[in-house]
Chimera marker file (.cmm) of the C-alpha trace (Angstrom):
<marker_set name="trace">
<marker id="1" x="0.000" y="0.000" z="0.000" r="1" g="1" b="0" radius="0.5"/>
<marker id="2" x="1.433" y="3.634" z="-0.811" r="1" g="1" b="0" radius="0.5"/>
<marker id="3" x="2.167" y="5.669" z="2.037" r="1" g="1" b="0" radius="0.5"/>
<marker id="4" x="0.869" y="9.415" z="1.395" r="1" g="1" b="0" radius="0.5"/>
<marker id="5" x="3.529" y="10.676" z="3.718" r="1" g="1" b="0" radius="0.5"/>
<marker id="6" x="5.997" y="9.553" z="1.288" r="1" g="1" b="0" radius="0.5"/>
<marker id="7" x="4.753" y="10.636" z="-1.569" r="1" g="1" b="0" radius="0.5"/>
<marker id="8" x="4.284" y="14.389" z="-0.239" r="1" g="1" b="0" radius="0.5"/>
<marker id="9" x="7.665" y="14.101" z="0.537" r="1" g="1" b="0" radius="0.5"/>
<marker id="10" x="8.803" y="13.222" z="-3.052" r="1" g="1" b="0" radius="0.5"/>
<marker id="11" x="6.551" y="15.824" z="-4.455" r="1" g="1" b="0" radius="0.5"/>
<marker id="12" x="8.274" y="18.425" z="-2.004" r="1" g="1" b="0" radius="0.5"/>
<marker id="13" x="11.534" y="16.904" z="-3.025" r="1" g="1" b="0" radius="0.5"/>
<marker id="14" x="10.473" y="16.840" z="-7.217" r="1" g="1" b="0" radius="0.5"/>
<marker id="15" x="9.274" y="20.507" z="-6.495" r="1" g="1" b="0" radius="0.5"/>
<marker id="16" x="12.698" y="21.230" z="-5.507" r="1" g="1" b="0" radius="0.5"/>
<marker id="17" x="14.670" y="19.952" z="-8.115" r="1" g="1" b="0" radius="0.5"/>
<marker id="18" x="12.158" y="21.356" z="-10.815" r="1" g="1" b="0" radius="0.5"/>
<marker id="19" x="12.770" y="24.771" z="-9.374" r="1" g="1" b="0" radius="0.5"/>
<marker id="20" x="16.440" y="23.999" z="-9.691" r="1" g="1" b="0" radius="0.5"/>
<marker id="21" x="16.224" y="23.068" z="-13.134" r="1" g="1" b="0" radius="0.5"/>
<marker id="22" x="14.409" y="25.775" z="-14.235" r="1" g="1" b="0" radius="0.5"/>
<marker id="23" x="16.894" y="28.491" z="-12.965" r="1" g="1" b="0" radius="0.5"/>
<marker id="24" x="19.926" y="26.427" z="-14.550" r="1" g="1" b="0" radius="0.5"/>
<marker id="25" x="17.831" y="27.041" z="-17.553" r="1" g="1" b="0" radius="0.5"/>
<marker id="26" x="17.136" y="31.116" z="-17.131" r="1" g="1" b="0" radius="0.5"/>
<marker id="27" x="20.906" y="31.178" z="-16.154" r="1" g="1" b="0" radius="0.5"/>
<marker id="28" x="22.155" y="29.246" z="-19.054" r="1" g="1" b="0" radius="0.5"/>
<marker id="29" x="19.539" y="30.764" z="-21.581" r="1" g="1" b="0" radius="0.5"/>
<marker id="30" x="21.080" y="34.060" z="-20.870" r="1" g="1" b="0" radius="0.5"/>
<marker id="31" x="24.831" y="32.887" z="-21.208" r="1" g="1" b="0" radius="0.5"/>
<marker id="32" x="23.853" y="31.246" z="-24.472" r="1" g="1" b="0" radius="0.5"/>
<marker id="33" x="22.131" y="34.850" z="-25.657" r="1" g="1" b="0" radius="0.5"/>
<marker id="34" x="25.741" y="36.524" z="-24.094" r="1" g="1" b="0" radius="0.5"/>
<marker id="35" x="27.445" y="34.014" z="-26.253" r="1" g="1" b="0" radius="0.5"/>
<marker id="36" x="25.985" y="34.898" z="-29.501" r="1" g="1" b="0" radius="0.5"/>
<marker id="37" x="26.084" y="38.478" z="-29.088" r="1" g="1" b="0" radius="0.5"/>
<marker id="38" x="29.680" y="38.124" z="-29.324" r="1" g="1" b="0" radius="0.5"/>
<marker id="39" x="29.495" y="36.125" z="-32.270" r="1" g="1" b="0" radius="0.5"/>
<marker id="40" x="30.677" y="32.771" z="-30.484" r="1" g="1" b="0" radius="0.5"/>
<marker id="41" x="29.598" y="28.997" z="-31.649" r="1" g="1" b="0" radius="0.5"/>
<marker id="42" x="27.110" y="28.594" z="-29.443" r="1" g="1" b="0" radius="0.5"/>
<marker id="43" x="25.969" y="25.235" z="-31.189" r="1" g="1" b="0" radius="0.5"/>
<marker id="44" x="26.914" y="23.082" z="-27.756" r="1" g="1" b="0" radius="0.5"/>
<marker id="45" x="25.010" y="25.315" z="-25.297" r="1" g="1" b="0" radius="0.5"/>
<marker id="46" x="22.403" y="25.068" z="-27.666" r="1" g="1" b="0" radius="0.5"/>
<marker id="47" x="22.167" y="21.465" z="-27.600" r="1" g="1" b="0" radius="0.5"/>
<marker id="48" x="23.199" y="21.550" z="-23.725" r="1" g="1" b="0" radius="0.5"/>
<marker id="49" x="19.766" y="23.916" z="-23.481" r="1" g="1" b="0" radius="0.5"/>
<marker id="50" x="17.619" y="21.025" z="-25.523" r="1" g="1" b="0" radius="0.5"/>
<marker id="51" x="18.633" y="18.189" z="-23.172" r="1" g="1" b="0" radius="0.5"/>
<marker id="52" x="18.186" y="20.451" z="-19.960" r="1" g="1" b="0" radius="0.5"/>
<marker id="53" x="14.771" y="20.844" z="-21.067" r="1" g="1" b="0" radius="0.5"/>
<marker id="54" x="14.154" y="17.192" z="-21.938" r="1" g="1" b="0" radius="0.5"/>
<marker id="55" x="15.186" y="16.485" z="-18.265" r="1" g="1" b="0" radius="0.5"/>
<marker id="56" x="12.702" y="19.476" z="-17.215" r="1" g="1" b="0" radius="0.5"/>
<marker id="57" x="10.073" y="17.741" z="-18.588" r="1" g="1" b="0" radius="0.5"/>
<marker id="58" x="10.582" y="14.458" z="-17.617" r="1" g="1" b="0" radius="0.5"/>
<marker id="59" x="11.041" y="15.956" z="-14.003" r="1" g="1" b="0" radius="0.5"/>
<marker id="60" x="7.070" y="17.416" z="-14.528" r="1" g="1" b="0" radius="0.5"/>
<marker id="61" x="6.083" y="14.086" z="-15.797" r="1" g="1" b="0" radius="0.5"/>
<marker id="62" x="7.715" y="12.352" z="-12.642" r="1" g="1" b="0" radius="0.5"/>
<marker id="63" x="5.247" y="15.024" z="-10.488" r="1" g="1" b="0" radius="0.5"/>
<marker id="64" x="2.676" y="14.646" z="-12.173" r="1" g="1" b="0" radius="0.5"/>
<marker id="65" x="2.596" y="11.051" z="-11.162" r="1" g="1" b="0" radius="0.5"/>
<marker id="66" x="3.199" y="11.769" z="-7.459" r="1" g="1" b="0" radius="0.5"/>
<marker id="67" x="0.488" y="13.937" z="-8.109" r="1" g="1" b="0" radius="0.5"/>
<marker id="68" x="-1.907" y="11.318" z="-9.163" r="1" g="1" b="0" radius="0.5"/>
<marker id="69" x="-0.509" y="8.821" z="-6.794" r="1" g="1" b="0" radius="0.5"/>
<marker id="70" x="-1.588" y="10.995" z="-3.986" r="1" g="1" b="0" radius="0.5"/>
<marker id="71" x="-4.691" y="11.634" z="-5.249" r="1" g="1" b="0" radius="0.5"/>
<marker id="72" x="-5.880" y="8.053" z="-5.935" r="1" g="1" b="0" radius="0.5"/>
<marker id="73" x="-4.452" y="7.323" z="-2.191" r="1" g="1" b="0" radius="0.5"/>
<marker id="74" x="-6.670" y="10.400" z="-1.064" r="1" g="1" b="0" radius="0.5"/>
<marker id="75" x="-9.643" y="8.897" z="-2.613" r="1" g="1" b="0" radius="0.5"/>
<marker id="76" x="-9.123" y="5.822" z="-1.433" r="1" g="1" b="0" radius="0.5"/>
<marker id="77" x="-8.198" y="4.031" z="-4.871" r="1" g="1" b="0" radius="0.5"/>
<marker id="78" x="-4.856" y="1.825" z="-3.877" r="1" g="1" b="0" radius="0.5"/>
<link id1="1" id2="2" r="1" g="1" b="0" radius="0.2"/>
<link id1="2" id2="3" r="1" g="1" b="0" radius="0.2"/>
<link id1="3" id2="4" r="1" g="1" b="0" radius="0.2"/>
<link id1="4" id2="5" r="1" g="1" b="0" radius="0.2"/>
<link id1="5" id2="6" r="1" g="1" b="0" radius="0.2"/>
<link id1="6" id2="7" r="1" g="1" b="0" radius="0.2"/>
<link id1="7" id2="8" r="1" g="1" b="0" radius="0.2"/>
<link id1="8" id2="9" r="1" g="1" b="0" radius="0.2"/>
<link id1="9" id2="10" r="1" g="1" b="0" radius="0.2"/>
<link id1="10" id2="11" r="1" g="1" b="0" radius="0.2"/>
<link id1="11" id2="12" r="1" g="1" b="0" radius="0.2"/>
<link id1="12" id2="13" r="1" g="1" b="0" radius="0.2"/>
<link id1="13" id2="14" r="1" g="1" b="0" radius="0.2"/>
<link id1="14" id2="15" r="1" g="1" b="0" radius="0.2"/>
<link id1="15" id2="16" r="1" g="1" b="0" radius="0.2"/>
<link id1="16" id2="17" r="1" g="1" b="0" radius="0.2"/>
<link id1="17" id2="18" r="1" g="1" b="0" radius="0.2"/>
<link id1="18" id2="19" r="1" g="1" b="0" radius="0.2"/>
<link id1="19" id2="20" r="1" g="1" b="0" radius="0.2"/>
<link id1="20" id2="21" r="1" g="1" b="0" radius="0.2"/>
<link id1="21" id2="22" r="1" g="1" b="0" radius="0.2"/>
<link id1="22" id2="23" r="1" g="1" b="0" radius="0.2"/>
<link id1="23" id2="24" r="1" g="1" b="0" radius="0.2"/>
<link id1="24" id2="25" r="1" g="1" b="0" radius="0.2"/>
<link id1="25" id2="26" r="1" g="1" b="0" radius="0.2"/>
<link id1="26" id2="27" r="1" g="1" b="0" radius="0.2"/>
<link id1="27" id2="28" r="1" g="1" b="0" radius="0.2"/>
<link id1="28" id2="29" r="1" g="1" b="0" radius="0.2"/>
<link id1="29" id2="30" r="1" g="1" b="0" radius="0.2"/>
<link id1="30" id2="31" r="1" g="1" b="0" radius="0.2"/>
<link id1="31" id2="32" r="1" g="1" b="0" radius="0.2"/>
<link id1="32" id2="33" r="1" g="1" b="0" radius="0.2"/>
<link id1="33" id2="34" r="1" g="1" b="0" radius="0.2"/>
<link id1="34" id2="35" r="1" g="1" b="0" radius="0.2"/>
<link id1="35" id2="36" r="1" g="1" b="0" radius="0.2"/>
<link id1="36" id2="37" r="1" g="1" b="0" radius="0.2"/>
<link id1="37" id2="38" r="1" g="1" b="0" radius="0.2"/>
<link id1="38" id2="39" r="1" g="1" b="0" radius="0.2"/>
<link id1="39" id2="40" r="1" g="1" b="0" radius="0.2"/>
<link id1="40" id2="41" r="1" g="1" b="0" radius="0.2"/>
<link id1="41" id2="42" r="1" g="1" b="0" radius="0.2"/>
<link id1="42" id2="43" r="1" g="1" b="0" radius="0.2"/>
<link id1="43" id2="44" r="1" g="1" b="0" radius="0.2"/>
<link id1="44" id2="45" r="1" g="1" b="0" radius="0.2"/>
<link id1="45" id2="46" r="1" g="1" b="0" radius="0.2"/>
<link id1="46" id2="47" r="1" g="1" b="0" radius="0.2"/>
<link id1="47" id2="48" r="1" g="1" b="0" radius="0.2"/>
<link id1="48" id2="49" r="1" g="1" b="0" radius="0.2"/>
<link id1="49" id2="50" r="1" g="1" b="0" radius="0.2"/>
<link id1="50" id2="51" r="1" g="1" b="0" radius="0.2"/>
<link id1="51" id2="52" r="1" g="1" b="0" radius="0.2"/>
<link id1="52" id2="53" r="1" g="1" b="0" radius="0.2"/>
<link id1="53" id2="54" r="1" g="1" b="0" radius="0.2"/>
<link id1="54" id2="55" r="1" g="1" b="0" radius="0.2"/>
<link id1="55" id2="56" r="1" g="1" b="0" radius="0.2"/>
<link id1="56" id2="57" r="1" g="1" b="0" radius="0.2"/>
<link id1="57" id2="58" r="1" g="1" b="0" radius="0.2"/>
<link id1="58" id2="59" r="1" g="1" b="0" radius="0.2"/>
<link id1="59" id2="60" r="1" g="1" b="0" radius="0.2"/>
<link id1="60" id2="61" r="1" g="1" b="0" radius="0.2"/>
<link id1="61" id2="62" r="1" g="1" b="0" radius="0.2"/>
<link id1="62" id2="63" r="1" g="1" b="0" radius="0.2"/>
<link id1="63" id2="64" r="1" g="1" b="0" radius="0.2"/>
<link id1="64" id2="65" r="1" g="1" b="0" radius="0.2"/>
<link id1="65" id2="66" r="1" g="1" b="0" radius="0.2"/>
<link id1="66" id2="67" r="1" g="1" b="0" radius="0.2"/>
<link id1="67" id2="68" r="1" g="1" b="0" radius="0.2"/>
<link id1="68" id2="69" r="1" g="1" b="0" radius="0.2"/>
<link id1="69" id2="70" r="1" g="1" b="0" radius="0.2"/>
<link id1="70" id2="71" r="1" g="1" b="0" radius="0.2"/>
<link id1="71" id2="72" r="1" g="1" b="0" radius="0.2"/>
<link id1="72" id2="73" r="1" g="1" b="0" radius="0.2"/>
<link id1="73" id2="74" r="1" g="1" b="0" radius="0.2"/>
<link id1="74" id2="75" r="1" g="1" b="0" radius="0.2"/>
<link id1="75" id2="76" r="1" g="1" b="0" radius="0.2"/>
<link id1="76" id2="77" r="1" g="1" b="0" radius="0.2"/>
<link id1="77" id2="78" r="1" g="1" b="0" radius="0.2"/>
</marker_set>
């Protein structure tokens, strides 16, 4: 049986990480615009950028099932 404690946890602890991830992506966003100003390749931040984002979303997928996993425990479902 799922414990609800633990999965607010994990949601506090997903929370976290996707607030992380989306500042590493402002920051580097801004570098990357920096970068081109100056005329630099930027063609590895860019694809840096892509696979941060890939990760961001997977990290919102990941909540959105601790989401629904405390929400079928709430209801009474598993």
């Amino acid at each position: 049986m799922p414990d609800r404690d633990f999965e607010v946890r994990q949601l506090c602890l997903a929370d976290r990480h996707i607030d992380r991830a989306e500042q590493i992506i402002a920051e580097q966003g801004l570098e990357l615009e920096r970068l081109r100003l100056k005329g630099y390749d930027t063609k590895l931040l860019e694809r840096t950028l892509e696979v941060l984002e890939d990760s961001l979303r997977t990290m919102y997928e990941h909540r959105n099932i601790i989401v629904m996993t405390i929400r079928q425990i709430d209801q009474g479902l598993v």
